[in-house]
C-alpha positions in Angstrom: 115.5 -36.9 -24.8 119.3 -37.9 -24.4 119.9 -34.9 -22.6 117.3 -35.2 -19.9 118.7 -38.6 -19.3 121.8 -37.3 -19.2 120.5 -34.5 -16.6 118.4 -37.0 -15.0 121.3 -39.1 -14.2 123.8 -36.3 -13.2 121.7 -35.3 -11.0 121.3 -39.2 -9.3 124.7 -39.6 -9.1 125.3 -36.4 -7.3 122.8 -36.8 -4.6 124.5 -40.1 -3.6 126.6 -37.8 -1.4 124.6 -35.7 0.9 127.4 -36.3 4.2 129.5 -34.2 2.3 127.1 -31.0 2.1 126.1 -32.1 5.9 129.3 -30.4 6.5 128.5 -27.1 5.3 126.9 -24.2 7.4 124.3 -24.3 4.8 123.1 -28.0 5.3 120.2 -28.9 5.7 118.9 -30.2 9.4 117.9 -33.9 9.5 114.6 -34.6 8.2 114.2 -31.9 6.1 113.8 -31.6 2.7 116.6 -31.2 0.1 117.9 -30.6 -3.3 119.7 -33.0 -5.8 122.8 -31.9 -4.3 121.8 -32.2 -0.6 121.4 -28.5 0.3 118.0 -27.2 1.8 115.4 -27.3 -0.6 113.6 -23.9 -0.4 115.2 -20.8 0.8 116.0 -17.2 -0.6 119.2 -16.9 -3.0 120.3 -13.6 -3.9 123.1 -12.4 -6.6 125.0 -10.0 -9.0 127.2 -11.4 -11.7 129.2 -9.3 -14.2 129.1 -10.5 -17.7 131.1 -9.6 -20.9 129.5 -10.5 -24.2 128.6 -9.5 -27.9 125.2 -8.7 -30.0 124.4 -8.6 -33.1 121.6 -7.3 -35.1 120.0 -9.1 -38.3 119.5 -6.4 -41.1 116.3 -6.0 -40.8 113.0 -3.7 -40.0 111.6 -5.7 -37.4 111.4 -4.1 -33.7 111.3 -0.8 -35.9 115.3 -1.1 -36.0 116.2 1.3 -39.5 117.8 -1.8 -42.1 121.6 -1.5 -41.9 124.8 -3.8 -41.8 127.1 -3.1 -38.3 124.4 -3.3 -35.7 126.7 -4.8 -33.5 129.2 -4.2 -30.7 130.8 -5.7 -27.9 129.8 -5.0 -23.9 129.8 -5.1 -20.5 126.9 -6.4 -18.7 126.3 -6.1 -14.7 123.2 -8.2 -13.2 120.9 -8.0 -10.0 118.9 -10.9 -9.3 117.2 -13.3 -7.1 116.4 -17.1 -7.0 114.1 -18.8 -5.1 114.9 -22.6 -4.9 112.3 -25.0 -4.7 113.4 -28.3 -4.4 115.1 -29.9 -7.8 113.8 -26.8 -9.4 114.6 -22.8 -9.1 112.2 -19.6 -10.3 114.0 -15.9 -10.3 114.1 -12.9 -11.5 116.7 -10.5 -12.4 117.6 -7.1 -13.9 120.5 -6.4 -16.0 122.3 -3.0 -17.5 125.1 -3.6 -20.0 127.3 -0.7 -21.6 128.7 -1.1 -25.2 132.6 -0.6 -25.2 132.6 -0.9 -28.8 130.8 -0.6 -32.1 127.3 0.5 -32.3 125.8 -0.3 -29.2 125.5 2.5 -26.1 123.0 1.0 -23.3 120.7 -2.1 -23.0 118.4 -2.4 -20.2 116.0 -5.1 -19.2 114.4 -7.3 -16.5 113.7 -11.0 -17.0 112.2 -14.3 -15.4 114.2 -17.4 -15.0 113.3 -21.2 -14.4 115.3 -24.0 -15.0 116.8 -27.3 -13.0 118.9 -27.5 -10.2 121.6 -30.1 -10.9 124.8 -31.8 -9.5 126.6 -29.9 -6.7 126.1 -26.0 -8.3 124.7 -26.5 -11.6 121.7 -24.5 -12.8 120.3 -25.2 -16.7 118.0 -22.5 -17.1 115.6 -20.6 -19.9 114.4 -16.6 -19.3 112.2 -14.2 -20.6 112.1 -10.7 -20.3 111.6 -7.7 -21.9 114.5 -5.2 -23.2 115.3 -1.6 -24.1 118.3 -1.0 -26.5 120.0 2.5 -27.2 122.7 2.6 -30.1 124.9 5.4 -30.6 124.8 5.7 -33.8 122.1 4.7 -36.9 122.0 5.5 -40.5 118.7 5.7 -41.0 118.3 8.6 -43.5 117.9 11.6 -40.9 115.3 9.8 -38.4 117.1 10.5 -34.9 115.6 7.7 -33.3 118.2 5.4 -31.1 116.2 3.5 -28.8 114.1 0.4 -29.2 112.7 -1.9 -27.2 111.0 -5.4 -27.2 111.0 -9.0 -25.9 113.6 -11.0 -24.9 114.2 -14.7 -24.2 117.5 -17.3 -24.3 119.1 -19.8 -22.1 122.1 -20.5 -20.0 123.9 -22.5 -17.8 125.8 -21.6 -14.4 128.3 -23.9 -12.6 131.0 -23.5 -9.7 133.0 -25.5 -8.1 131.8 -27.2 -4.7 135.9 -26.0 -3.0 135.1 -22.7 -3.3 132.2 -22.8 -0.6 129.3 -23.7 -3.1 127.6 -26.8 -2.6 124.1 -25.8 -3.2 122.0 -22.0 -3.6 120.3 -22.2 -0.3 122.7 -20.6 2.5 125.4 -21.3 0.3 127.5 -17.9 -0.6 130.0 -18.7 -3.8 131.0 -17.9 -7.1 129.6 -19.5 -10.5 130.4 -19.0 -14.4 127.9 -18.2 -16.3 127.5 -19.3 -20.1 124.3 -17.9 -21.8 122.8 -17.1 -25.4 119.8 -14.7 -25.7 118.1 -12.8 -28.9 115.9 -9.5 -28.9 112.4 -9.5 -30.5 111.9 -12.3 -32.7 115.2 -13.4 -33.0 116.4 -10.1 -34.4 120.1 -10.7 -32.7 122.3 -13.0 -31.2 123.8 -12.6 -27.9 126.3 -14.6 -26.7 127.6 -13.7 -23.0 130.0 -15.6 -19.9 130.5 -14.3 -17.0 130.6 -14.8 -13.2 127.8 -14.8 -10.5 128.5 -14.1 -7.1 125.3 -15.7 -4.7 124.9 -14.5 -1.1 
């Protein structure tokens, strides 16, 4: 609850100061309707980001993933997405493919929805769900040649960018934001902690 008040009041405090995004070719025109951070309210936002991140598997059968210890490896993650903004609020969807660059992990592949808050000059809190397919390159699982599984996916994240770099707000607003998430495979079968950067159109 302290961290909705905390949001709640970030948020406030930030939309105290709509001349500023006035300025901007993306503001909106008077009378209409707009954000916590005083850009348009609805629109289209389009982006790819490029993440780096790790993943680990528990050792266990769940998913059908052979028991073993090592089902882990570091990667490289590139997104597609979109974002429709609807006031304080967002809804998107995105597609991701990420390449291991080390340990077990060869390809992961996946598409996921996203909703979450709009907050402050370029903040988005945000939860997803989405479904994932994961090849390793490598399992000793006693002869079985099987390396790719798939299942669920869900996790949360957070993406901010500072307002000098041309991003007050998604809607007509092109910039670049970080990107901080955590996400797990099946039911909580790994963690996957990932940052990046997002580049919005």
């Amino acid at each position: 609850m302290r961290i909705l008040s905390l949001v709640a009041a970030f948020a406030a405090a930030t939309a105290a100061a709509p001349a500023l995004a006035q300025d901007s070719p993306g503001a909106p025109a008077p009378g209409e309707a707009t954000a916590p951070d005083g850009s348009k309210a609805f629109g289209i936002d389009p982006y790819v980001a490029v993440l780096g991140g790790w993943e680990g598997f528990d050792n266990k059968a769940r998913a059908g993933i052979p028991r073993q210890n090592g089902l882990e490896g570091s990667e490289v993650t590139g997104i597609a997405g979109v974002n429709l903004p609807l006031g304080p609020v967002f809804v998107g969807v995105e597609g991701n493919a990420a390449k291991g660059v080390s340990g077990a992990i060869d390809w992961e592949y996946g598409a996921a929805g996203r909703a979450g808050l709009r907050v402050g000059d370029s903040g988005l809190f945000y939860g997803k769900v989405g479904y994932e397919w994961v090849n390793f390159d490598h399992l000793r699982n006693g002869g079985n040649t099987k390396r790719d599984y798939h299942d669920i996916t869900y996790g949360a994240g957070v993406e901010v960018g500072p307002k000098d770099v041309g991003l007050g707000g998604l809607t007509g607003r092109a910039g670049v934001r970080l990107r901080l998430e955590v996400s797990t495979f099946g039911q909580a079968d790994s963690f996957r902690p990932a940052a990046g950067l997002v580049f919005h159109f």
